[in-house]
C-alpha positions as CSV (number, residue, x, y, z in Angstrom):
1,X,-183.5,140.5,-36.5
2,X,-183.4,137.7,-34.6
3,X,-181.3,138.1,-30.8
4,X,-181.0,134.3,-30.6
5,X,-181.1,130.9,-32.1
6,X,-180.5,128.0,-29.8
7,X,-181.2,124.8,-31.9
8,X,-180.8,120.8,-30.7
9,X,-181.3,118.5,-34.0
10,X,-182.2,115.0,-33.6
11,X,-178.8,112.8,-34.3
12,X,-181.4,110.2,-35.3
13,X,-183.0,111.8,-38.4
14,X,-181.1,115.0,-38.6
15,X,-184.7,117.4,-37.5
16,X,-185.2,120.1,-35.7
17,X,-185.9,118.7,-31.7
18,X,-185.7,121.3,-30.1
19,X,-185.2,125.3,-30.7
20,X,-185.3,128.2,-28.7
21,X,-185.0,131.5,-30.6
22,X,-186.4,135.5,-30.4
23,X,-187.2,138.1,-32.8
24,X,-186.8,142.4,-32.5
25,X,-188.8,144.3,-35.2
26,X,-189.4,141.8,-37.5
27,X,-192.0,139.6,-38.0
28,X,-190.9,135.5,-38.8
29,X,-194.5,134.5,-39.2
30,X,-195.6,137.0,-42.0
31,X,-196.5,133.8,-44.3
32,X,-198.6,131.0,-43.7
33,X,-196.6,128.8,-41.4
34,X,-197.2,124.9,-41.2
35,X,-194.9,123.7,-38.8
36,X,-194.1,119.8,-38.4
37,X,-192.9,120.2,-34.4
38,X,-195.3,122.2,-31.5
39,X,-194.5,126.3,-31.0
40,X,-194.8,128.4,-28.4
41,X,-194.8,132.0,-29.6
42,X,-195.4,134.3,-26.8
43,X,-195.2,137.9,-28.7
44,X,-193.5,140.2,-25.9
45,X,-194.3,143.7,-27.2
46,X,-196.7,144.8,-29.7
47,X,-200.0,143.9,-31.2
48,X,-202.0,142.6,-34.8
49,X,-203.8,139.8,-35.7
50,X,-203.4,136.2,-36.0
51,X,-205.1,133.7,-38.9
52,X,-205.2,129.8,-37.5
53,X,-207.2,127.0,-39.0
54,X,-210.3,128.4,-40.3
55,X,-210.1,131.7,-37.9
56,X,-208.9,135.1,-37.0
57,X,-208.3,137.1,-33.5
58,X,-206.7,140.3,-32.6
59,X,-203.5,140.3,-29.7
60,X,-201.8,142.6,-28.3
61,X,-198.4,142.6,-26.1
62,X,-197.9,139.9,-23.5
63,X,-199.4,136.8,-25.5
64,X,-198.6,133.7,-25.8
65,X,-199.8,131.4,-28.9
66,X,-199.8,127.4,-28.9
67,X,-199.8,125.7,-32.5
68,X,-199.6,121.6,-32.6
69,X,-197.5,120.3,-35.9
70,X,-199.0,121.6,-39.2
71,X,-201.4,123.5,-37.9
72,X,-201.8,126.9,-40.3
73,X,-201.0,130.0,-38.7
74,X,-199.9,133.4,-40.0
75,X,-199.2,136.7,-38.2
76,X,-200.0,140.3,-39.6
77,X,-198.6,143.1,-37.1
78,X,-200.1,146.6,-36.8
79,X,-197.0,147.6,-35.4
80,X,-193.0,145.9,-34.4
81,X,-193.1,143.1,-32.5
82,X,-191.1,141.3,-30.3
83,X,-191.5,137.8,-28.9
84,X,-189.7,134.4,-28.0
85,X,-190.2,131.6,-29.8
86,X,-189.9,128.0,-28.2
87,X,-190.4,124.8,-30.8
88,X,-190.3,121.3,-29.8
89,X,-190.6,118.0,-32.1
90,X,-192.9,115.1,-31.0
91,X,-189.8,113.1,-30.8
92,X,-188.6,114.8,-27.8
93,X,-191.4,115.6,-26.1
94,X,-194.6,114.2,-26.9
95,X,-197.7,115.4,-25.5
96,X,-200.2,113.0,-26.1
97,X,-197.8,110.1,-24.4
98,X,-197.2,112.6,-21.2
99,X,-200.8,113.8,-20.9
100,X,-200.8,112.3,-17.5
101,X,-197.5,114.7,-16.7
102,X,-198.4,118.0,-18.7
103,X,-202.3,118.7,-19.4
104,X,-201.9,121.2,-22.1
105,X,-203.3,118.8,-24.6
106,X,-207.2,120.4,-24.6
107,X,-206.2,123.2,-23.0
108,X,-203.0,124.9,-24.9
109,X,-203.3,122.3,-27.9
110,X,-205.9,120.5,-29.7
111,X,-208.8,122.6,-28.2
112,X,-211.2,123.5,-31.2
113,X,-213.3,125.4,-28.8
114,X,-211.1,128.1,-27.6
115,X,-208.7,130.9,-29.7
116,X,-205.2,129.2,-29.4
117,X,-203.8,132.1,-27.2
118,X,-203.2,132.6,-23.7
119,X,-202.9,136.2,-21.7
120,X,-199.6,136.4,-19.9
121,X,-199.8,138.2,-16.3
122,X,-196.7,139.3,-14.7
123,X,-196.7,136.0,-12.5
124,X,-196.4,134.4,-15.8
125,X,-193.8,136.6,-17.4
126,X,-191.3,136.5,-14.7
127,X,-191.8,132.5,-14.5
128,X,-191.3,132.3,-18.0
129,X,-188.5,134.9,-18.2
130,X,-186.6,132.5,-15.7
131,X,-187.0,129.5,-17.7
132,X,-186.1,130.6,-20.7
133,X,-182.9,132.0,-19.5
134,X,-182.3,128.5,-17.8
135,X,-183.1,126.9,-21.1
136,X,-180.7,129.2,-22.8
137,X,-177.8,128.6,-20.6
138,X,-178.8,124.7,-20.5
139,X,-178.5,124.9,-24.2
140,X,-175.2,126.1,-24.3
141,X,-173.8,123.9,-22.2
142,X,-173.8,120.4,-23.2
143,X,-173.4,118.3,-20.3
144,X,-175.0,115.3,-19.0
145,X,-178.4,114.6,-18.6
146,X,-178.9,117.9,-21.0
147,X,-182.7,116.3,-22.2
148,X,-184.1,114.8,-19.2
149,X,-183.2,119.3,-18.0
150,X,-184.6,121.0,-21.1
151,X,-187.7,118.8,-20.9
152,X,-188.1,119.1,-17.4
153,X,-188.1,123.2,-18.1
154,X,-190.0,122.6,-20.7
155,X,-192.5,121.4,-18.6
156,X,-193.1,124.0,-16.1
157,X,-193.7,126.5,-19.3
158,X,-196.4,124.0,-20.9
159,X,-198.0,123.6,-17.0
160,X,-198.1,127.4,-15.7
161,X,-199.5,128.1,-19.2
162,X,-202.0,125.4,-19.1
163,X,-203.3,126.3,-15.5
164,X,-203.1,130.4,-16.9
165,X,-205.0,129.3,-19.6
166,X,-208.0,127.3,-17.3
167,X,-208.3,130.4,-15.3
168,X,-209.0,132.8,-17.8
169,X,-211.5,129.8,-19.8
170,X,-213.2,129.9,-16.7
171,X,-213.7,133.6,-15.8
172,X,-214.8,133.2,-19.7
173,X,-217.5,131.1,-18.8
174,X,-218.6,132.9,-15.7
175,X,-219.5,136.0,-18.2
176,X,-221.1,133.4,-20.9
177,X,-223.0,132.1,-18.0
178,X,-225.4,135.3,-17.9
179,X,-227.6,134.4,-20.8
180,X,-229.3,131.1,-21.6
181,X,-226.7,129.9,-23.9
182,X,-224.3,127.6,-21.4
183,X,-226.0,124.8,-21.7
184,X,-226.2,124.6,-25.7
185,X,-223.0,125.3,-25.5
186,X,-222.2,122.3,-23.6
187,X,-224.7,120.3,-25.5
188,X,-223.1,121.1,-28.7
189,X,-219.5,119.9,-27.5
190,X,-220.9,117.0,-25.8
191,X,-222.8,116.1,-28.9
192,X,-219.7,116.6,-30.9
193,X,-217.8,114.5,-28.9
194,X,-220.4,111.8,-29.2
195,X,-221.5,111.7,-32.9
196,X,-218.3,113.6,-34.8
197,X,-217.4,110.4,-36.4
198,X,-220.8,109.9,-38.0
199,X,-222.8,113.1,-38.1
200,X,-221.8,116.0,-40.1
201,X,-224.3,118.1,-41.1
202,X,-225.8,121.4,-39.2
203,X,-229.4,119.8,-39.5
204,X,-228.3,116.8,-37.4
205,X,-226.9,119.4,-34.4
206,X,-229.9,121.3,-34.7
207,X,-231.9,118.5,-34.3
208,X,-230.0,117.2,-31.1
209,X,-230.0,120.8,-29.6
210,X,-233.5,121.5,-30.7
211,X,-233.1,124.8,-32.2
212,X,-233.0,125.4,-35.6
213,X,-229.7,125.6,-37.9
214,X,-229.8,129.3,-38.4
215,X,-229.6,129.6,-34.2
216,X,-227.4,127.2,-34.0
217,X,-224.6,128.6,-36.9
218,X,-225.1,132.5,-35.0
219,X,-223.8,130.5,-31.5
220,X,-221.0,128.7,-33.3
221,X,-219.8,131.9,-34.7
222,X,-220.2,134.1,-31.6
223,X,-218.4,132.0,-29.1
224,X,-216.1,129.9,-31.2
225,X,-215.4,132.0,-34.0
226,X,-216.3,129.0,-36.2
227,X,-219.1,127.4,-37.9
228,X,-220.0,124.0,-37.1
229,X,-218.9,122.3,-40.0
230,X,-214.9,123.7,-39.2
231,X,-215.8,122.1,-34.9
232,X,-216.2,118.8,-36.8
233,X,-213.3,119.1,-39.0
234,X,-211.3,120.2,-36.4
235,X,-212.6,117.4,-34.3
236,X,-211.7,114.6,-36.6
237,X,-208.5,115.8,-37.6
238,X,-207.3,115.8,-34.0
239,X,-208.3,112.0,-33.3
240,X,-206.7,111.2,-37.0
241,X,-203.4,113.2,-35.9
242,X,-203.5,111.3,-32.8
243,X,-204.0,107.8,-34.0
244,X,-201.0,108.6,-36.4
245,X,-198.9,109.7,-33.7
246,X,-199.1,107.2,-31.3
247,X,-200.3,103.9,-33.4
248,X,-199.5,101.7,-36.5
249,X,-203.0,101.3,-37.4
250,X,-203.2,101.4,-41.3
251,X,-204.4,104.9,-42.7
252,X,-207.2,102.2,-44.4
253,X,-208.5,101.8,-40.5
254,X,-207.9,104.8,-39.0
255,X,-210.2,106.5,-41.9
256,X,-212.5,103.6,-41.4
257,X,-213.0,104.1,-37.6
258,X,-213.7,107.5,-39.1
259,X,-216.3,107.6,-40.5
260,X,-215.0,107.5,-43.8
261,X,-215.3,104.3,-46.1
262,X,-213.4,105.4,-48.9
263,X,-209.9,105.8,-47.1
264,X,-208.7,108.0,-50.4
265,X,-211.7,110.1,-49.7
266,X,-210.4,110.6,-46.0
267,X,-207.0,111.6,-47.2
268,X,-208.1,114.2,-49.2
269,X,-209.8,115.7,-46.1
270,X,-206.7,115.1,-44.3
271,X,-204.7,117.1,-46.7
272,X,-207.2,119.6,-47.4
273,X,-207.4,120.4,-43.8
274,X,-203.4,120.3,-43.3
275,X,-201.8,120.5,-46.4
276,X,-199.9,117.3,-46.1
277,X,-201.2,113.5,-46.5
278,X,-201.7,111.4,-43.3
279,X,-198.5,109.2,-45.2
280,X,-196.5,112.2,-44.8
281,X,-197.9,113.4,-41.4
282,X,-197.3,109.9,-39.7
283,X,-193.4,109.7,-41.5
284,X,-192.8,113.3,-40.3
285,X,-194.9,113.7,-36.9
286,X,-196.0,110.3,-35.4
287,X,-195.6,106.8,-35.0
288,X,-193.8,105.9,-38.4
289,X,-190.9,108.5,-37.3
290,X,-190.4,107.4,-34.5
291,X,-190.2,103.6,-35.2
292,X,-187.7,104.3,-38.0
């Protein structure tokens, strides 16, 4: 059942803008969720597993997920569980145009190289257990300057679980450190970074990395969970989502600068990889909603 339900809807379009809400024994997430705002879902008490984009990780009590607009998610509990649930809209907090602010984006969002999950410590739970009972109150009270409040809570969640996050990536990387693998590791992302827009194939990594394809799809797997080909999708669906979001470049230019020729050939991929076209994403999500 859910405790409470704290929504703000956006006088312009009539959307969801901001929600806060919590759940007791029951699981709002038990079918494949593709959200067009951000979510914060940290699951308070109890454990199962967790299906996003094109992988699957255990949790356990004390978690707290991160999931950018349309990203697919689903939840499958072993047992009850109870959690808060924060969602914001682009529209009233945009990351990509606060980056400078708040650096989640890469870190909590948008990271194809880490699960999209952070460990809560009781530093964190107490901090978060105060904000959320100020955004609560906040919520039901209506007065003046109410955004420019939320958001500025909202800001201390997205930044002490950013800098929670970076912690525990980087006592992650001291343990990967041990073998030879660090440095193919950063190879790969560096080469990903570099060449996502015109290489694509396993072969062409291998080559880079100088190891053959079947070493380089057993790393993929074992530190991200993924195989190369879903890093590269990943990787271009992030820049596409982000040059809908924040520009009126033509869906004919953004596939171009792509990679992609045929733009109906790119939106195919688009929708493939988030079940809505990059039309529908932009009027929904990015730049097109917002100049409406």
């Amino acid at each position: 059942m859910n405790e409470d339900n704290l929504t703000l809807i956006n006088p312009q379009t009539g959307n969801l803008a901001f929600k806060i809400s919590s759940f007791i024994d029951s699981n709002p997430f038990e079918e494949l969720q593709r959200l067009n705002h951000f979510s914060l879902i940290w699951i308070k008490k109890g454990k199962g597993t967790v299906k996003a984009d094109f992988s699957e990780y255990n949790f356990n009590s004390n978690t707290l997920f991160a999931f950018s607009p349309y990203q697919p998610f689903l939840f499958q509990n072993n047992e009850k569980i109870e959690g808060v649930v924060l969602n914001f809209h682009p529209d009233f907090f945009c990351i990509h145009k606060h980056q400078q602010e708040v650096a989640c984006n890469g870190i909590l969002f948008n990271n194809i190289y880490s699960p999209p999950f952070v460990k809560i410590d009781d530093t964190a739970s107490s901090t978060f257990d105060m904000l959320l009972t100020q955004i609560k109150a906040e919520m039901n009270n209506k007065a003046l300057a109410q955004y420019e409040l939320l958001v500025s809570y909202l800001k201390i969640y997205l930044i002490t679980a950013s800098r929670l996050k970076s912690e525990q990536q980087s006592e992650s990387e001291i343990i990967v450190s041990e073998n030879k693998e660090p440095f193919i590791l950063q190879n790969l992302k560096n080469y990903i970074e570099i060449h996502y827009k015109t290489k694509r194939s396993a072969s062409d990594y291998a080559n880079l990395l100088n190891i053959t394809p079947k070493a380089l799809a057993r790393i993929t797997k074992n530190h991200f969970n993924r195989t190369l080909t879903d890093l590269i999708s990943e990787r271009i669906i992030i820049e596409a989502k982000r040059e809908l979001y924040l520009t009126n470049k033509a869906i004919k230019e953004i596939a171009h600068n792509l990679g992609y020729d045929d733009e109906y050939y790119f939106s195919r991929f688009f929708k493939n990889n988030t079940a809505i076209s990059p039309q529908l994403y932009r009027d929904t999500v990015g730049f097109g909603k917002s100049m409406s």
